[in-house]
C-alpha positions, 0 to 999 in steps of 0.5 A: 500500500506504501509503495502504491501511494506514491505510484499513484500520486506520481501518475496524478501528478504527471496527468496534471502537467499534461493537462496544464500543457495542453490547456496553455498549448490550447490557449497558444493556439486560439490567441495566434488564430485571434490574432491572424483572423484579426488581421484577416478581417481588417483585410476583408471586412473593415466595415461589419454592416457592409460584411458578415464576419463571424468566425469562432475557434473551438475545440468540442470533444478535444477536436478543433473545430472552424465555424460561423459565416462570412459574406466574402469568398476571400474571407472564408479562403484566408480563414481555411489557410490559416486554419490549415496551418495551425491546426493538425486536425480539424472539421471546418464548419464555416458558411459562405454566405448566402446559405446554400439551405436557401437554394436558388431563390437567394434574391428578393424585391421590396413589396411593401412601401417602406420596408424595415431593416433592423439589427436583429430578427426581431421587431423590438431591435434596433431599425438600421435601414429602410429600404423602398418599394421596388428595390433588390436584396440579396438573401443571406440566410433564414431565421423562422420568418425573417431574413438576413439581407444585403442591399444594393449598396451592402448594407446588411440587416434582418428584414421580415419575409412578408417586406419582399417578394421571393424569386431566383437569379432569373426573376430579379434580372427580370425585374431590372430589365422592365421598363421601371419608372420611380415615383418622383413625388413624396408621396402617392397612391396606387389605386385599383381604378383610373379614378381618383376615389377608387380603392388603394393597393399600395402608397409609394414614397419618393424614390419607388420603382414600380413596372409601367405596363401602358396607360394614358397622360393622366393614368399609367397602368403599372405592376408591382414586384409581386405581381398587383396591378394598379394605376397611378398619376401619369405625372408622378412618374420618371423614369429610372436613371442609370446610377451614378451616371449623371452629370449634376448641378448643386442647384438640382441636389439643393432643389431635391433637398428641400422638399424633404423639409419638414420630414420626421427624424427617425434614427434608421429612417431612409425614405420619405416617411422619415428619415435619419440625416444619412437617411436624407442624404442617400435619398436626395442624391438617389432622386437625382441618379446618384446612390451613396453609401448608407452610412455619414462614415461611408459617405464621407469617403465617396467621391472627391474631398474638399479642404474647405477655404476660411471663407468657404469660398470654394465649397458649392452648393450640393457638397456634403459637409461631415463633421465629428470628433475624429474622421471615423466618426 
């Protein structure tokens, strides 16, 4: 029984520096993946609300394993290298972005007459975005009845199913190739009738995208993305520029600006309804063809800076002016 005694508390004691070299060789390996992927990240997605960056290093049954999503193609492929050379043994369980669960049908187009973005699938989350009748999302994934989208500009959020009309690669260029016509108005009815007390279907907002089917100089027939058919003002309707292929004046942005006066402040606000000041900015500038980043952060890196004179003799009507206590915010 002596002799078992220290045998045995020997094994303990062996068992016990094991366990502490794994667990700190474990702990080395997790803090250089940080480390890389930190790296990685900063590479690929800088910007979280334009990106989905999630990845997670864990080691379930004492075996390594990858998991979470990304949006970047080249994200998910650093991450596989850098796993590849760490790790001995491991399963990847990291998504690419859209989820292949969503099969082909990975597009949809806004239905409603502003639709809500918020910053997680719920209704009592934060509203980050609004997106307008007419407009295109990519579908990331599904979580019960609502969807992680992309928008036109990147901005991600979670939108609920019954905001957009579902479809495949084939049924959005469809819908782009249509003779599409935006509401040039703040606000409008789409009327079951040519006749101005005959029921609605839907408003529409400055900026929304209907299909114009036919239609006379007062009326023009027109269809929405899921399909309804109504009639609205000949006049409230322009066709749809190219973006960003327009030659603008400041007096045209200015113009455009200050018909909005007067419009609600809404934090995450983006459409005639209300809106937020990147909110008010994005729109004005998309009535005259130009789309801008979401975001004041974002778009104070478009276009061309201006070092602003004493005087501001040099700063022009239709410049955007930024100001915060540092340039990131």
């Amino acid at each position: 029984m002596e002799t078992f005694m220290p045998k045995l508390a020997r094994l303990f004691f062996i068992l016990m520096l094991f366990a502490i070299f794994s667990c700190t060789g474990d702990q080395q390996v997790k803090e250089s993946f940080a480390q890389s992927l930190a790296n990685i990240q900063k590479k690929y997605a800088p910007d979280l609300s334009l990106e989905v960056f999630d990845v997670r290093l864990e080691k379930p049954g004492g075996r390594w394993q990858v998991s979470g999503e990304v949006t970047s193609a080249r994200a998910a492929k650093a991450v596989r290298l850098l796993a590849d050379s760490l790790l001995k043994n491991y399963e990847n369980r990291l998504t690419l972005l859209p989820d292949p669960a969503l099969g082909d049908s990975v597009y949809g187009i806004v239905k409603l007459s502003v639709a809500h973005l918020r910053r997680e699938p719920c209704h009592a989350a934060e509203l980050v975005d609004q997106l307008i009748l007419g407009r295109p999302v990519k579908l990331l994934k599904r979580q019960r009845s609502w969807y992680l989208v992309q928008t036109e500009y990147r901005y991600i959020g979670w939108m609920t199913g019954y905001s957009f009309h579902r479809t495949d690669s084939a049924g959005a260029q469809q819908w782009e190739k249509s003779p599409l016509y935006r509401v040039n108005t703040l606000f409008a009815e789409i009327l079951s009738q040519p006749r101005a007390n005959s029921p609605a279907i839907s408003d529409a907002v400055l900026n929304a995208t209907v299909q114009l089917l036919n239609g006379n100089k007062i009326w023009a027939k027109v269809a929405l993305p899921d399909g309804r058919e109504g009639f609205i003002r000949r006049a409230y309707l322009s066709p749809v520029p190219k973006l960003n292929m327009n030659r603008l004046s400041g007096e045209q942005i200015t113009k455009t600006a200050k018909t909005l006066l007067g419009i609600p402040y809404l934090w995450g606000g983006n459409s005639a309804k209300a809106c937020d000041c990147s909110g008010f900015t994005q729109n004005v500038f998309r009535a005259n063809g130009i789309l801008l980043p979401r975001d004041a952060r974002q778009q104070a890196k478009d276009g061309i800076e201006i070092i602003p004179k004493k005087d501001f003799s040099n700063v022009k009507p239709g410049d955007l002016l930024f100001f915060g206590p540092s340039e990131q915010k």
